[in-house]
SEVO-497185 format. One record per atom (N, C-alpha, C, O): x, y, z; residue in one letter. Coordinates in nm, 2 decimals. Each point is the difference from the previous one (the first is absolute). Example, Ala and Ser with C-alpha at 12.3 -4.5 7.8 and 13.67 -1.06 7.14 Angstrom:
BEGIN
<pt c1="1.32" c2="-0.57" c3="0.78" code="A"/>
<pt c1="-0.09" c2="0.12" c3="0.00" code="A"/>
<pt c1="0.09" c2="0.12" c3="0.00" code="A"/>
<pt c1="0.10" c2="0.00" c3="0.07" code="A"/>
<pt c1="-0.14" c2="0.11" c3="-0.14" code="S"/>
<pt c1="0.09" c2="0.11" c3="0.00" code="S"/>
<pt c1="-0.08" c2="0.11" c3="0.08" code="S"/>
<pt c1="0.05" c2="0.11" c3="0.01" code="S"/>
//
This chain:
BEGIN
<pt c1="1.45" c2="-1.72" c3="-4.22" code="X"/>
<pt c1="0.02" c2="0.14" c3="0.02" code="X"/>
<pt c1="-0.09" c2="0.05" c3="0.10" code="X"/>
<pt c1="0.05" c2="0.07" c3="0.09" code="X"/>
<pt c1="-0.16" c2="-0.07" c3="-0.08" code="X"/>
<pt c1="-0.12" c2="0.02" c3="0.07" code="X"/>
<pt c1="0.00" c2="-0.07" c3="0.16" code="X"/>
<pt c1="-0.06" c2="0.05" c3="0.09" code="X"/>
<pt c1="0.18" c2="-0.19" c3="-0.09" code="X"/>
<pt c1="-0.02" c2="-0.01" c3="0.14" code="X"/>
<pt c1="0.09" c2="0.03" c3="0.04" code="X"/>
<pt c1="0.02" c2="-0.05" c3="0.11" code="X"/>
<pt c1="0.11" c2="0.15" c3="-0.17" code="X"/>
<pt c1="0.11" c2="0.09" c3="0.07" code="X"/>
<pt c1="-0.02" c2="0.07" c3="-0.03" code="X"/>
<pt c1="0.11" c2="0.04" c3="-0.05" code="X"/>
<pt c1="-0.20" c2="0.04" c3="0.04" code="X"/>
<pt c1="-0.07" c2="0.12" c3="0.07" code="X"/>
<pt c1="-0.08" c2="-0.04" c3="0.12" code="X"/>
<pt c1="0.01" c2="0.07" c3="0.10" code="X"/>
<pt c1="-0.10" c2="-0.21" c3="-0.09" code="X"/>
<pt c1="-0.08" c2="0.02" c3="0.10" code="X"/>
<pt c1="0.13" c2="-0.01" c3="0.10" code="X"/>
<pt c1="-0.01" c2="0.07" c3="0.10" code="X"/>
<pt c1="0.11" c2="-0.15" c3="-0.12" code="X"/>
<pt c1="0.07" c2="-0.03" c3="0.15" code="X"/>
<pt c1="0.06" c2="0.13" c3="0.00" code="X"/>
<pt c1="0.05" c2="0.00" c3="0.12" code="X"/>
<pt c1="0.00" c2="0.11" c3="-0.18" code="X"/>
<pt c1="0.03" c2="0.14" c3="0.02" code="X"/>
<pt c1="-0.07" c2="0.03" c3="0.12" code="X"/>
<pt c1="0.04" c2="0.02" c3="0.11" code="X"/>
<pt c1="-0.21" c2="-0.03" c3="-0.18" code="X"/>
<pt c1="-0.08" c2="0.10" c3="0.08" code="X"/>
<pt c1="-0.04" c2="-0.05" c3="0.13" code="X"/>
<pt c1="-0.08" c2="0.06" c3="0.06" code="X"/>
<pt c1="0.13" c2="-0.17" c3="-0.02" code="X"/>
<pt c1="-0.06" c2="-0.06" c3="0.12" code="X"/>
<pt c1="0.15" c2="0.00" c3="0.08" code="X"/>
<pt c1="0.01" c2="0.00" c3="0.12" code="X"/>
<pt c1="0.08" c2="0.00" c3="-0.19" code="X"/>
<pt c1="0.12" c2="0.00" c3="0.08" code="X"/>
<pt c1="0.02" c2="0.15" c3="0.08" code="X"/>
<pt c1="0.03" c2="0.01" c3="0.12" code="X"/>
<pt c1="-0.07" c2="0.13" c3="-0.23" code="X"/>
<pt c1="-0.01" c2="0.08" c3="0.05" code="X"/>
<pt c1="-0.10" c2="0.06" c3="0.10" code="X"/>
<pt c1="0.02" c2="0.10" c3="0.07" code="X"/>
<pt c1="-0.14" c2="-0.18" c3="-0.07" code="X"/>
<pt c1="-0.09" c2="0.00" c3="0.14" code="X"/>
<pt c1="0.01" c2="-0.01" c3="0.10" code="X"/>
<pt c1="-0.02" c2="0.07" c3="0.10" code="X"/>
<pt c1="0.10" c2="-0.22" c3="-0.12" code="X"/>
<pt c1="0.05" c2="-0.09" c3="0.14" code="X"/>
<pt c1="0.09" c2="0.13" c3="0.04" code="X"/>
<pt c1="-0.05" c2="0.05" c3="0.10" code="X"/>
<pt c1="0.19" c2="0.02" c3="-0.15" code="X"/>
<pt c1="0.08" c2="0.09" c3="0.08" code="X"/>
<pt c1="-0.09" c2="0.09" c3="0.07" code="X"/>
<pt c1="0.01" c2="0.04" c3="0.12" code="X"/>
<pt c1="-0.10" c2="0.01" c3="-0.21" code="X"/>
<pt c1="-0.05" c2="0.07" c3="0.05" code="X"/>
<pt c1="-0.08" c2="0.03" c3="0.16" code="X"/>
<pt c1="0.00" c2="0.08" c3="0.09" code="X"/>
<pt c1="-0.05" c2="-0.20" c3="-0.13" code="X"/>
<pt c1="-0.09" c2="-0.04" c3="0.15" code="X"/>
<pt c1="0.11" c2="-0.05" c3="0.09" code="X"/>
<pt c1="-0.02" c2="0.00" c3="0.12" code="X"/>
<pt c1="0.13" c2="-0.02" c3="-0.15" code="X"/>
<pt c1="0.09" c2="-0.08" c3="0.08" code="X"/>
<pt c1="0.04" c2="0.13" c3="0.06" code="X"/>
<pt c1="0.02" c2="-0.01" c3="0.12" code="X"/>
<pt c1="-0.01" c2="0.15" c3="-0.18" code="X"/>
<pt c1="0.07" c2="0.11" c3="0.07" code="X"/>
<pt c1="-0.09" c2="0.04" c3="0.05" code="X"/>
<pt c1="0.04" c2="0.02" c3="0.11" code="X"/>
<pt c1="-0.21" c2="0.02" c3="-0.12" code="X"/>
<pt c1="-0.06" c2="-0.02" c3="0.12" code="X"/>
<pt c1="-0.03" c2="-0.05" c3="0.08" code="X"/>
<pt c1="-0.08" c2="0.04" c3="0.08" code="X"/>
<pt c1="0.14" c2="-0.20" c3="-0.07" code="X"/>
<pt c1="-0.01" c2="-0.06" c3="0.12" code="X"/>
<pt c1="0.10" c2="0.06" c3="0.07" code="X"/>
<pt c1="-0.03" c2="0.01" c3="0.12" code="X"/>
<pt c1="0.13" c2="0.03" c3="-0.15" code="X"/>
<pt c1="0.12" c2="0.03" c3="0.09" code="X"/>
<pt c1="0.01" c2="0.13" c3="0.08" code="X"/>
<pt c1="0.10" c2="0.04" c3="0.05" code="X"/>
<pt c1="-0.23" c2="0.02" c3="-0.05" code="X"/>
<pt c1="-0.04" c2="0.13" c3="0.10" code="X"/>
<pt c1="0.00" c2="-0.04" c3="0.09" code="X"/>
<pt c1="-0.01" c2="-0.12" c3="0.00" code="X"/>
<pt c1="0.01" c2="0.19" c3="0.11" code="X"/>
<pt c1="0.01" c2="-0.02" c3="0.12" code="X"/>
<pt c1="-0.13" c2="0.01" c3="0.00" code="X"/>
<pt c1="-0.05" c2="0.07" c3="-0.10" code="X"/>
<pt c1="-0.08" c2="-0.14" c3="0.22" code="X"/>
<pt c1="-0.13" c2="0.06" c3="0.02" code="X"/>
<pt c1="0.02" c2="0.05" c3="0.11" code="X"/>
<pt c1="0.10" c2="-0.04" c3="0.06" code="X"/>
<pt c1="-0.17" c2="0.14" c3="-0.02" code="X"/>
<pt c1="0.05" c2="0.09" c3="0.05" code="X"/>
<pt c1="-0.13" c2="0.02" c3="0.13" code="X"/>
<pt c1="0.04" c2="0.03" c3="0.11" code="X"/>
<pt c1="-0.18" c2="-0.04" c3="-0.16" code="X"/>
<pt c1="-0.13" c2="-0.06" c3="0.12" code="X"/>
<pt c1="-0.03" c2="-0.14" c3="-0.03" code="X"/>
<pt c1="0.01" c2="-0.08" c3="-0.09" code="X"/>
<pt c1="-0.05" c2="0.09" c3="0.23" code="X"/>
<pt c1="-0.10" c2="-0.20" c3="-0.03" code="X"/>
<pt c1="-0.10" c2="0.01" c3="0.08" code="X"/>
<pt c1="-0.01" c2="0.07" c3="0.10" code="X"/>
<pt c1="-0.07" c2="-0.14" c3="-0.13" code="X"/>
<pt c1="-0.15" c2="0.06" c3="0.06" code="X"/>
<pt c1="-0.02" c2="-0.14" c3="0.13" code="X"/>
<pt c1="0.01" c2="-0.12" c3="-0.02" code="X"/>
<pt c1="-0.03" c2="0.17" c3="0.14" code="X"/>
<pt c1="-0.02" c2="-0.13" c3="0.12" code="X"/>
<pt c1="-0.15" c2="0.02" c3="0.02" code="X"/>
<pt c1="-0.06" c2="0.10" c3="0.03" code="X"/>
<pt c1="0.01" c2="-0.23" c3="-0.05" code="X"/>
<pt c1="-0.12" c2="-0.01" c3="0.03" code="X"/>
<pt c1="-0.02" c2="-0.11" c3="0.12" code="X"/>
<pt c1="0.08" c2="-0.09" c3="0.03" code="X"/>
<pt c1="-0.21" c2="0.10" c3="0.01" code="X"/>
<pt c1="-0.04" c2="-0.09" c3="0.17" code="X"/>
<pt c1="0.08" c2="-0.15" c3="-0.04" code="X"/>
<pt c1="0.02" c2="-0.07" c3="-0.10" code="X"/>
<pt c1="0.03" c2="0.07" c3="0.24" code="X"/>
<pt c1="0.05" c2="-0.13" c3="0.01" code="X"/>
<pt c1="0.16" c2="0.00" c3="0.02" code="X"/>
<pt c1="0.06" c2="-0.08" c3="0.07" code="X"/>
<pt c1="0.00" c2="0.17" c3="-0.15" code="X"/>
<pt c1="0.14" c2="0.06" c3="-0.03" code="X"/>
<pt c1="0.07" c2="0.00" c3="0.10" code="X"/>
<pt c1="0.09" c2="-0.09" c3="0.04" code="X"/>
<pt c1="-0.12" c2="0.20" c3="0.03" code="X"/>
<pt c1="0.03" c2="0.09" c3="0.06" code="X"/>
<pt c1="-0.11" c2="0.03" c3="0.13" code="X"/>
<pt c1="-0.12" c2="0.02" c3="-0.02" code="X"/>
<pt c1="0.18" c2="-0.01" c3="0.17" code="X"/>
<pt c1="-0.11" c2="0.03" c3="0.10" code="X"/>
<pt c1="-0.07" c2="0.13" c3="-0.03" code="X"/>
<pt c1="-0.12" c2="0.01" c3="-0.02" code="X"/>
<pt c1="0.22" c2="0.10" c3="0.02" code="X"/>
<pt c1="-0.05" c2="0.13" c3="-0.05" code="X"/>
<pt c1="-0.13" c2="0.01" c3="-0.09" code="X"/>
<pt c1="-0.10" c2="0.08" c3="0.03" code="X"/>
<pt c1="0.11" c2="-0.17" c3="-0.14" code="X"/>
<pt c1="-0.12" c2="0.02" c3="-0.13" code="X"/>
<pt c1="-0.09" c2="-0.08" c3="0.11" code="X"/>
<pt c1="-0.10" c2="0.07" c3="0.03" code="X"/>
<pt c1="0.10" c2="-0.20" c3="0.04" code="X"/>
<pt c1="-0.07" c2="-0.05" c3="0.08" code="X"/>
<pt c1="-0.08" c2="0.07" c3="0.05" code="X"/>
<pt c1="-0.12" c2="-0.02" c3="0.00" code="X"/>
<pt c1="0.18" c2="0.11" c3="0.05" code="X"/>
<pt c1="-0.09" c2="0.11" c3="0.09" code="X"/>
<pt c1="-0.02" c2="0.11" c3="-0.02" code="X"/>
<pt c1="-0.02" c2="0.09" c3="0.09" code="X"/>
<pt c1="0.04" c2="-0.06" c3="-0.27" code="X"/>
<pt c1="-0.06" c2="0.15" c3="-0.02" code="X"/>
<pt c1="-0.12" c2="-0.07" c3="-0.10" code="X"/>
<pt c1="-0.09" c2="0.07" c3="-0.03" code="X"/>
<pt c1="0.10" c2="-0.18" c3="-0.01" code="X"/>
<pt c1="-0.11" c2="-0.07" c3="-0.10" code="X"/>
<pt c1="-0.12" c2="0.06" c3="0.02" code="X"/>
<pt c1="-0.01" c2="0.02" c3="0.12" code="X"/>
<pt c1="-0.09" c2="0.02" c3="-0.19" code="X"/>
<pt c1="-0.12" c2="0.10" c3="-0.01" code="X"/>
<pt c1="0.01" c2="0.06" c3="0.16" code="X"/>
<pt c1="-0.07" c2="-0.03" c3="0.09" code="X"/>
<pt c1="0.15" c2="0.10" c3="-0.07" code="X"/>
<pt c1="0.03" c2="0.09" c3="0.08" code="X"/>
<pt c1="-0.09" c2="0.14" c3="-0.10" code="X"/>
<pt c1="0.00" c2="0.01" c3="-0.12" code="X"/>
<pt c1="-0.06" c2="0.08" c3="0.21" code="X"/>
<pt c1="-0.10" c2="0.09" c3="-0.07" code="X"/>
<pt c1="0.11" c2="0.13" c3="-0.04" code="X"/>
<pt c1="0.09" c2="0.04" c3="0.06" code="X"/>
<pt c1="-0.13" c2="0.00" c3="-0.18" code="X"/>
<pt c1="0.09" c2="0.15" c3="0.03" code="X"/>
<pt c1="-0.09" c2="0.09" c3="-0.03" code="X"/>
<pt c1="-0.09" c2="0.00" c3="-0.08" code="X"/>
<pt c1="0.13" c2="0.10" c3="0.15" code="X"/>
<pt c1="-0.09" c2="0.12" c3="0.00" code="X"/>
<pt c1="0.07" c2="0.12" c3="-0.03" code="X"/>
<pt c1="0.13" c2="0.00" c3="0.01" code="X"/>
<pt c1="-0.21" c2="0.13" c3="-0.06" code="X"/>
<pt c1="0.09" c2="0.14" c3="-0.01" code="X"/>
<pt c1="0.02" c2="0.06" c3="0.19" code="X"/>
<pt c1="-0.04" c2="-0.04" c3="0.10" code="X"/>
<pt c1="0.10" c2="0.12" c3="-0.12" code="X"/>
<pt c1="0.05" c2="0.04" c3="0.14" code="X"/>
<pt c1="-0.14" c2="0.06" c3="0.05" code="X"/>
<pt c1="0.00" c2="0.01" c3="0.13" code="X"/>
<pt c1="-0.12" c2="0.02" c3="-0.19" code="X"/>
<pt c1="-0.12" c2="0.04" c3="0.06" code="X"/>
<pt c1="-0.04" c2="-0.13" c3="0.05" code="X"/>
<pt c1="-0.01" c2="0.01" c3="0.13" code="X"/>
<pt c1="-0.02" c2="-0.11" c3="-0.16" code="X"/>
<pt c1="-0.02" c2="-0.14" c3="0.03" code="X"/>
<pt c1="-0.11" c2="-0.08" c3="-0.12" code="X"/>
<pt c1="-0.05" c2="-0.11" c3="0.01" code="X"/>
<pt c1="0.02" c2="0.24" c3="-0.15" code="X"/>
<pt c1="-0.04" c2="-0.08" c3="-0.13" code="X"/>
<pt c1="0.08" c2="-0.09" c3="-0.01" code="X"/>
<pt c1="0.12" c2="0.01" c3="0.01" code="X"/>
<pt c1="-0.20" c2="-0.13" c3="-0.02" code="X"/>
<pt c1="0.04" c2="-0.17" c3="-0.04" code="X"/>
<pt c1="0.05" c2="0.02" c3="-0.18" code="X"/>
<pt c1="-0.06" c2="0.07" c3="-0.08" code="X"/>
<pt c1="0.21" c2="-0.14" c3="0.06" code="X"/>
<pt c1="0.03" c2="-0.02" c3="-0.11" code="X"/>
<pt c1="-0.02" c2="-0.10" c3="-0.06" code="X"/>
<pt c1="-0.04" c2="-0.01" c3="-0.12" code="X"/>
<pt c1="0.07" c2="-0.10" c3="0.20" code="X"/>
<pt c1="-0.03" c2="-0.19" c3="-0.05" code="X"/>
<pt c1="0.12" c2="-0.05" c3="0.09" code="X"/>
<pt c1="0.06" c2="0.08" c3="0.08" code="X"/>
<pt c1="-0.03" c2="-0.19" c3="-0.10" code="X"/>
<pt c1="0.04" c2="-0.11" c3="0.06" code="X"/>
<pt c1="0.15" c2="-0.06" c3="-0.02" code="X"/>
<pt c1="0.01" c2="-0.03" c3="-0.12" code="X"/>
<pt c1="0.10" c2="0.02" c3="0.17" code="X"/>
<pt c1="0.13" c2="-0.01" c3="-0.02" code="X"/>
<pt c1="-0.01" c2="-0.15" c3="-0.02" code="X"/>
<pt c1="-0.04" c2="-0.08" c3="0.08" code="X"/>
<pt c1="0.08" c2="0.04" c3="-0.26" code="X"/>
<pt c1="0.01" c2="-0.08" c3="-0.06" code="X"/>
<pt c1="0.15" c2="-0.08" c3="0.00" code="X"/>
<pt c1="0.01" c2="-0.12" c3="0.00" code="X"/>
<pt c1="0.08" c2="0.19" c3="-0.01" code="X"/>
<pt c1="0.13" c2="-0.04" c3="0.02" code="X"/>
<pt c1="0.13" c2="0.11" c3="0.03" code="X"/>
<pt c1="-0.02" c2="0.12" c3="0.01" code="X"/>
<pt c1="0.11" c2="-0.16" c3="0.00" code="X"/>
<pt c1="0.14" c2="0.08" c3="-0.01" code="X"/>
<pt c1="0.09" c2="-0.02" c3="-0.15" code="X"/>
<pt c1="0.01" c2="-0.09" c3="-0.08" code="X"/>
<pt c1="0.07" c2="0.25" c3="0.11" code="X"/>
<pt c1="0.10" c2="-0.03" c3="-0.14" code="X"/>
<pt c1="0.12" c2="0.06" c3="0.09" code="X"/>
<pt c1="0.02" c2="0.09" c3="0.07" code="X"/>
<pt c1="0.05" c2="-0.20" c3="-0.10" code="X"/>
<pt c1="0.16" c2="0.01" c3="0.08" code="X"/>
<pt c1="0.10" c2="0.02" c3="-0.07" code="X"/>
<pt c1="0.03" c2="-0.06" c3="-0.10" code="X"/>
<pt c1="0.04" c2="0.17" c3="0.16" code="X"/>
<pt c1="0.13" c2="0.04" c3="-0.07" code="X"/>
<pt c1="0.09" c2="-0.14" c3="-0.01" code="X"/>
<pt c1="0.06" c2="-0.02" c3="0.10" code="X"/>
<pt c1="-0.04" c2="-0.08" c3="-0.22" code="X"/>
<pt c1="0.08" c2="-0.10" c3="0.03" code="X"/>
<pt c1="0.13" c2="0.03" c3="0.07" code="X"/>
<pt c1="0.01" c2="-0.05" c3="0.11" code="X"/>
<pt c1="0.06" c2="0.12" c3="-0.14" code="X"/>
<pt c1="0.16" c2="0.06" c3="0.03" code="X"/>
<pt c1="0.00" c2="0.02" c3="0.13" code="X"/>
<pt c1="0.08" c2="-0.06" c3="0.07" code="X"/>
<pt c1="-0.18" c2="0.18" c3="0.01" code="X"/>
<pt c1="0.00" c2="0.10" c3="0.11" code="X"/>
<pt c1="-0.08" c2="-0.14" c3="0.10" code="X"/>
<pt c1="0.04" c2="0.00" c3="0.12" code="X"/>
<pt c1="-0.14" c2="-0.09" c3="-0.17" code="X"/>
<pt c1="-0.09" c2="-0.07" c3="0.08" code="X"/>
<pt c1="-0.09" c2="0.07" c3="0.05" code="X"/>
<pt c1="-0.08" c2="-0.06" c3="0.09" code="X"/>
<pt c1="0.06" c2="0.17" c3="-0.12" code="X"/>
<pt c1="-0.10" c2="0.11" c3="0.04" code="X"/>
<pt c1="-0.10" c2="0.03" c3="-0.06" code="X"/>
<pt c1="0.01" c2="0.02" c3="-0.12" code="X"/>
<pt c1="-0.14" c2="-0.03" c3="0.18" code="X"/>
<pt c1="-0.12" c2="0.01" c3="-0.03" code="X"/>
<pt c1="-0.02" c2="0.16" c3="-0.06" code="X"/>
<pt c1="0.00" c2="0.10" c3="0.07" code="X"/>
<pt c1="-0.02" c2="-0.12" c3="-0.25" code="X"/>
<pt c1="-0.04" c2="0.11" c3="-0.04" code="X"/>
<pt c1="-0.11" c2="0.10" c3="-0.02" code="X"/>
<pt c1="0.01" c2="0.12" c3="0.00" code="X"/>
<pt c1="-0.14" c2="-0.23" c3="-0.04" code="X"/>
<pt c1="-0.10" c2="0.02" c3="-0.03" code="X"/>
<pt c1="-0.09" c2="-0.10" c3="0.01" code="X"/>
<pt c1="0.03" c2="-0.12" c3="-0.02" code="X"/>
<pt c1="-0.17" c2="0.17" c3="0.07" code="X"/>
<pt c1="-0.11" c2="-0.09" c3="0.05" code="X"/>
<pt c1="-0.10" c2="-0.04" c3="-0.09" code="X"/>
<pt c1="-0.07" c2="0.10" c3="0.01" code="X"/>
<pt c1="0.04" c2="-0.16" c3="-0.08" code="X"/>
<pt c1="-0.11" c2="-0.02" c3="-0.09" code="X"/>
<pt c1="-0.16" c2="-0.06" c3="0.04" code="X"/>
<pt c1="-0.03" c2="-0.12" c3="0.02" code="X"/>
<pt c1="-0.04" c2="0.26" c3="-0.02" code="X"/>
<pt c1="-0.11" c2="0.00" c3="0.04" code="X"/>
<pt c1="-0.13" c2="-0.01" c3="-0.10" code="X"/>
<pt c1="-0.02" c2="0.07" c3="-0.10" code="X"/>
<pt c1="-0.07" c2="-0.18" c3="0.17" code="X"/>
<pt c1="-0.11" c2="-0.03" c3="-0.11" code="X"/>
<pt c1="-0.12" c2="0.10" c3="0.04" code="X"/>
<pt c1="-0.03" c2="0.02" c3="0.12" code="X"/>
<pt c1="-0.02" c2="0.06" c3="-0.23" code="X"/>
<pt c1="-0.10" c2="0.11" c3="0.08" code="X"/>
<pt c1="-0.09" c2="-0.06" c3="-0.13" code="X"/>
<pt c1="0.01" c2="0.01" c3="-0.12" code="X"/>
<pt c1="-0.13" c2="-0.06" c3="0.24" code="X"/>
<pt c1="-0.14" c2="-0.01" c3="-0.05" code="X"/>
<pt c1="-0.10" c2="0.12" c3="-0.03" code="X"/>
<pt c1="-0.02" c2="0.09" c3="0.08" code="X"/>
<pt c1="-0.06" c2="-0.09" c3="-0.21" code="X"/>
<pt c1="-0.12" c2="0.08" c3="-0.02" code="X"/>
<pt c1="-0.07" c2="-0.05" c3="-0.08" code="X"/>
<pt c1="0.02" c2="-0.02" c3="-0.12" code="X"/>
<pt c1="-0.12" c2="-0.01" c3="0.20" code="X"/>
<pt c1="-0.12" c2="-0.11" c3="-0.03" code="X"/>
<pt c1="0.07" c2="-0.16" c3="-0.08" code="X"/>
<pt c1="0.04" c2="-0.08" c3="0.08" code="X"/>
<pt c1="-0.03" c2="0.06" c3="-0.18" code="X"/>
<pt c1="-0.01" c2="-0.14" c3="-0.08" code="X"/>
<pt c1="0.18" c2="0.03" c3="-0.01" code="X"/>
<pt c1="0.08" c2="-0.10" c3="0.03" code="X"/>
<pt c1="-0.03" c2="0.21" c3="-0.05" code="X"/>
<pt c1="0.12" c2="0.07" c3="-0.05" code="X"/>
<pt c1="0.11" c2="-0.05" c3="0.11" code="X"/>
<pt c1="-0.04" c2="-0.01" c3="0.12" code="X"/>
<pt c1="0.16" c2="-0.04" c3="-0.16" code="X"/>
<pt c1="0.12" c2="-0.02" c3="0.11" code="X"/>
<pt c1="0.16" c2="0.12" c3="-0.11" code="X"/>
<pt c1="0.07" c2="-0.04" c3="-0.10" code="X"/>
<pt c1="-0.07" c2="0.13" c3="0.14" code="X"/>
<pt c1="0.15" c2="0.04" c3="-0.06" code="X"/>
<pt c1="0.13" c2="-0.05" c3="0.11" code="X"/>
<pt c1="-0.04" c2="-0.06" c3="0.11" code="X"/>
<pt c1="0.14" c2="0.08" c3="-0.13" code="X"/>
<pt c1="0.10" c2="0.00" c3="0.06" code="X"/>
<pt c1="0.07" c2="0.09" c3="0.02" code="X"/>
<pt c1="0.06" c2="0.04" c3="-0.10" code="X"/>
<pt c1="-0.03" c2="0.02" c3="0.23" code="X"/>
<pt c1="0.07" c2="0.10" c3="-0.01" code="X"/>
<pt c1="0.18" c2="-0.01" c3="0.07" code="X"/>
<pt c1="0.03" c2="-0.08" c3="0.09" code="X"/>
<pt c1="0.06" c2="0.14" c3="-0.14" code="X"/>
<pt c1="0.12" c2="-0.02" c3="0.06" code="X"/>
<pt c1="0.02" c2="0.13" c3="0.12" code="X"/>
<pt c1="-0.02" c2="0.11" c3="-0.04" code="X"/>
<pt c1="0.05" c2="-0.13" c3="0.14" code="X"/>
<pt c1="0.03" c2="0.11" c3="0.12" code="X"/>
<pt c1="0.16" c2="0.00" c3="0.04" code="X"/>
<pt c1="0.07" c2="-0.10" c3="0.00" code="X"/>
<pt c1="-0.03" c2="0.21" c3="0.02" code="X"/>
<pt c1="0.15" c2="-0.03" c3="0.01" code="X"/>
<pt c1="0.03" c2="-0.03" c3="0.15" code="X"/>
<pt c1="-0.09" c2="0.05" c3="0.08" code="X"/>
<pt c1="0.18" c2="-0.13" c3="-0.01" code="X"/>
<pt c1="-0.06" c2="-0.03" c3="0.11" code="X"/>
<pt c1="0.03" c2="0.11" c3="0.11" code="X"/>
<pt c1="-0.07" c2="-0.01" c3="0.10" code="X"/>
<pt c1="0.17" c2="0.11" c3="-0.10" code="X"/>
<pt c1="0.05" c2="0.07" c3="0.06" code="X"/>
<pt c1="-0.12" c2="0.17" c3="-0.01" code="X"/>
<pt c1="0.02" c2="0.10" c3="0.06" code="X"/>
<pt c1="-0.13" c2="-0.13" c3="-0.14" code="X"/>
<pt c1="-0.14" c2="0.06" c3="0.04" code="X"/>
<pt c1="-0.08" c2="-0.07" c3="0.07" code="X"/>
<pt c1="-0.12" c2="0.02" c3="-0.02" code="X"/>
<pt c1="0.18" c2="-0.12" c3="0.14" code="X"/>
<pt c1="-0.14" c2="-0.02" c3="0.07" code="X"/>
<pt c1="0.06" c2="-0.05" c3="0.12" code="X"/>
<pt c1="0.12" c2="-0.04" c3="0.00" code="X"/>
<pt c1="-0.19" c2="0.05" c3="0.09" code="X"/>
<pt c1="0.01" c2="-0.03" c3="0.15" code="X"/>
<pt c1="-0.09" c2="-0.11" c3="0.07" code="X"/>
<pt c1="-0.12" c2="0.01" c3="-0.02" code="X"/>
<pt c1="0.16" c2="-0.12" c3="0.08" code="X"/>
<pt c1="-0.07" c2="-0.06" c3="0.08" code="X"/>
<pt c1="-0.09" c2="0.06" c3="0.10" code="X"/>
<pt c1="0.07" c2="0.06" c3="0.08" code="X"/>
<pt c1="-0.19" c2="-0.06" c3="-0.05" code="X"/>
<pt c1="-0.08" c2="0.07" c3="0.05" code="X"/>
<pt c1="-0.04" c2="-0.17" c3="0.11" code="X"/>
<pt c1="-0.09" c2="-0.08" c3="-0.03" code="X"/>
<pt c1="0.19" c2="0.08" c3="0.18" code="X"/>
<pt c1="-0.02" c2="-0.14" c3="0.01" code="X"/>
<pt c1="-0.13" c2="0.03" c3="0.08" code="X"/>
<pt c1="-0.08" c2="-0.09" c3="-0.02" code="X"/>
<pt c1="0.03" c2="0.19" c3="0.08" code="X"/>
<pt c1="-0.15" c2="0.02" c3="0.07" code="X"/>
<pt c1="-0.11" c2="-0.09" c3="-0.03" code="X"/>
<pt c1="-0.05" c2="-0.09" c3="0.07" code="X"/>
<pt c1="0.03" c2="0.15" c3="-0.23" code="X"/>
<pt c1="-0.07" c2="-0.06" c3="-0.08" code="X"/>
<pt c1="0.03" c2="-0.14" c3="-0.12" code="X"/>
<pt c1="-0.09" c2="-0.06" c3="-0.05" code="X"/>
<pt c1="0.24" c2="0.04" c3="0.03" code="X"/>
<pt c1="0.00" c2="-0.10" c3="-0.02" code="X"/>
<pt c1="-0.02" c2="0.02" c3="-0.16" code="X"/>
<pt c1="-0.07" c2="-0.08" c3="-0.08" code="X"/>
<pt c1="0.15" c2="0.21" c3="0.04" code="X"/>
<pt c1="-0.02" c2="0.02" c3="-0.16" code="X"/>
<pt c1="0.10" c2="0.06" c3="-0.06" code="X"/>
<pt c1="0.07" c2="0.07" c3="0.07" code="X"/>
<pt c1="-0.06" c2="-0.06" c3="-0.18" code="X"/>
<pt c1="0.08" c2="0.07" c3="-0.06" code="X"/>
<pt c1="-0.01" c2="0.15" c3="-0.01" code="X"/>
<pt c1="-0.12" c2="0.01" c3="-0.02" code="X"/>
<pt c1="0.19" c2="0.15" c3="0.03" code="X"/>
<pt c1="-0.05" c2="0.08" c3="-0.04" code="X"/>
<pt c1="0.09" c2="0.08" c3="-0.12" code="X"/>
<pt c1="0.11" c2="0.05" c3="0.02" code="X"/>
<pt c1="-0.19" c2="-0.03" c3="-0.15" code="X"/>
<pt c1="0.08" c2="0.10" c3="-0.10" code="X"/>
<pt c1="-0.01" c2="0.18" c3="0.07" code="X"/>
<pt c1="-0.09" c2="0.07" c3="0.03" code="X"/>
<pt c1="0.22" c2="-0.04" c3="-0.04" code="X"/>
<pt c1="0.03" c2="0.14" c3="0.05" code="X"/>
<pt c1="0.03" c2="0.09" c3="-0.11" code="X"/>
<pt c1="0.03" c2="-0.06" c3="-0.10" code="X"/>
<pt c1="-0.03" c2="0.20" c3="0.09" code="X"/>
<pt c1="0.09" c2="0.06" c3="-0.12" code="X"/>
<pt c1="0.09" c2="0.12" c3="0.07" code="X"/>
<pt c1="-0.01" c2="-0.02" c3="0.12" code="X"/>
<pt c1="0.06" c2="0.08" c3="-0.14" code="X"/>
<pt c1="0.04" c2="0.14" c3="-0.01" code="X"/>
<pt c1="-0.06" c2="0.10" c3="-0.03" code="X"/>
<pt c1="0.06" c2="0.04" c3="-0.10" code="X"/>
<pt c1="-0.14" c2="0.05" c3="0.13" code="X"/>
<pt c1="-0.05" c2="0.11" c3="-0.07" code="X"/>
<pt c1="0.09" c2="0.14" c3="-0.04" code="X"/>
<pt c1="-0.05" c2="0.09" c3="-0.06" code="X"/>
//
């Protein structure tokens, strides 16, 4: 009795996970090597539109469907400390002068 329950409960798992496998994913993250683009934004600097340094372009998140680059994920150092941040990509501009990323806003 006890091991048809367990195969209930593992049968109903498996569907389970089986119907979240069957989502579409929807981003996928390209990191160096991938893609020339990540090649050449790889610790690419980003800065605020004054030219405060934010940290370092870690990778890309791509629209799988559109193939369009959504968001940049940047590592910003303070002191011992590494956070990650997500940028959307359609806030920043190639700044090719200097050879950086720049975050812009709207005011």
């Amino acid at each position: 009795m006890k091991e048809g329950n367990m195969q209930r409960t593992v049968g109903s798992a498996d569907k389970a996970q089986q119907s979240r496998n069957e989502k579409p994913v929807r981003l996928a993250r390209v990191s160096s090597g991938e893609s020339c683009a990540t090649d050449m934004l790889r610790e690419c600097p980003v800065v605020t539109a004054e030219g405060e340094p934010i940290g370092r372009v870690e990778h890309l998140i791509v629209d799988v469907r559109t193939r369009q680059v959504r968001y940049v994920m940047v590592a910003c150092r303070k002191g011992r400390r590494v956070s990650r941040v997500a940028i959307p990509w359609k806030t920043l501009y190639f700044d090719s002068a200097l050879a950086r990323l720049v975050f812009y806003t709207w005011s």
